[in-house]
C-alpha positions in Angstrom: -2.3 -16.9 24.9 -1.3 -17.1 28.8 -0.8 -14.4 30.4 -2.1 -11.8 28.0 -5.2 -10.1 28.7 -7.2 -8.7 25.8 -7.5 -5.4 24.6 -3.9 -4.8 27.1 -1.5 -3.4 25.3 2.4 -5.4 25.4 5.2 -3.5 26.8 7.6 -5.9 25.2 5.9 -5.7 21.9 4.9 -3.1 19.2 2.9 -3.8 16.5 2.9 -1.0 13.4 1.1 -0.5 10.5 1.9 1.4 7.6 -0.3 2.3 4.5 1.1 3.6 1.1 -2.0 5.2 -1.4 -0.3 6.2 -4.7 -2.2 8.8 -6.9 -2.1 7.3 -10.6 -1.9 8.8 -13.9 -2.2 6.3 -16.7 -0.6 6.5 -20.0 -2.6 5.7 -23.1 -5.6 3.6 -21.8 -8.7 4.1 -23.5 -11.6 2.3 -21.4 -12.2 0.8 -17.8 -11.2 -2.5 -19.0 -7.8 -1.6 -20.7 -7.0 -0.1 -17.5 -7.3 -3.2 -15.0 -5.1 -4.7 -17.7 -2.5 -1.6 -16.7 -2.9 -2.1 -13.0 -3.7 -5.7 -12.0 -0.6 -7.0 -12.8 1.3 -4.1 -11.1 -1.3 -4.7 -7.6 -0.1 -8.4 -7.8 3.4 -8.0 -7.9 3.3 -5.8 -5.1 1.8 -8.7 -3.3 4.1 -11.0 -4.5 7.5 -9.2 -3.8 6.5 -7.4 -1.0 3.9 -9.5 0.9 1.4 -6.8 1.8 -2.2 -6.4 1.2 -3.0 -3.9 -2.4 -5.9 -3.0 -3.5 -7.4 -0.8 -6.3 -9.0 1.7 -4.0 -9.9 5.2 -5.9 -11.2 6.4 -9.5 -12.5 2.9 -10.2 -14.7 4.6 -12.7 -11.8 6.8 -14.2 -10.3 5.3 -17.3 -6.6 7.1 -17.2 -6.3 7.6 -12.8 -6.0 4.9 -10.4 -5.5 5.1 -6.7 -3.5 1.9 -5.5 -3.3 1.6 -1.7 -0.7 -1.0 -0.2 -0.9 -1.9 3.9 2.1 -3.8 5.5 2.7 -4.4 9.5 5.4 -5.1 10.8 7.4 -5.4 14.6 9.2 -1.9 14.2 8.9 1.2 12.2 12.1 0.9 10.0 11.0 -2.4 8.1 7.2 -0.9 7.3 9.1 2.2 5.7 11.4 0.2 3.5 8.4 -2.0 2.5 6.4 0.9 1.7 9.6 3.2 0.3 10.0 -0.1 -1.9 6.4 -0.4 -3.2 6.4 3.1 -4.1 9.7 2.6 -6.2 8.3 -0.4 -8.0 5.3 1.6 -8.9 7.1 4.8 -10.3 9.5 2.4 -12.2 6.8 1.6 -14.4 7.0 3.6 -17.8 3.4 3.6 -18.3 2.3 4.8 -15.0 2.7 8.7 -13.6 2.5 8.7 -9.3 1.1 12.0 -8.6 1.6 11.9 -5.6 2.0 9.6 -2.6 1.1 9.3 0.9 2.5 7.6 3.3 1.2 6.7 7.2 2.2 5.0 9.8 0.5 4.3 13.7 1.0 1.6 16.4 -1.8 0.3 18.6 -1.0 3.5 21.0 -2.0 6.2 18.2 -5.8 5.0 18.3 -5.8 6.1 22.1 
């Protein structure tokens, strides 16, 4: 790119990222393999609707808890919370699924510093 030197941060731009890890409780799943039935398809639609990266990330070897982490970036603050806020409302709309709990995070380039 011309005029951009690496590493150097862009006055006129900000880049954010935002993360989203959702603390699962499945309903009634009985082994490891009824449960990536439960959870693929919900880690798929969030990358369909919402365009992010999700990921199974936590109790892979827990048969009724899942942790689901979702990652979105964006130009400004406001549209990685609504992607995230919206994730997190897909997921809790699911009858067979409990969220106990969820974290949210955000950080540009500058937090790293």
């Amino acid at each position: 790119m011309r005029g951009h030197l690496p590493g150097a941060a862009r006055a006129d731009k900000a880049v954010w990222t935002g993360t989203l890890a959702l603390d699962l409780l499945l309903g009634d799943v009985r082994s490891l393999k009824e449960k990536r039935t439960v959870i693929r398809p919900v880690v798929a639609e969030l990358r369909r609707r919402f365009a992010v990266a999700a990921a199974e990330t936590g109790y892979l070897d827990r048969y009724r808890r899942a942790e689901v982490g979702v990652a979105v970036v964006a130009a400004d603050r406001a549209h990685c919370v609504e992607v995230l806020e919206a994730c997190e409302r897909l997921v809790m709309d699911r009858p067979d699924l409990q969220v106990l709990s969820a974290q949210l995070r955000l950080s540009t380039p500058d937090d790293a510093g």
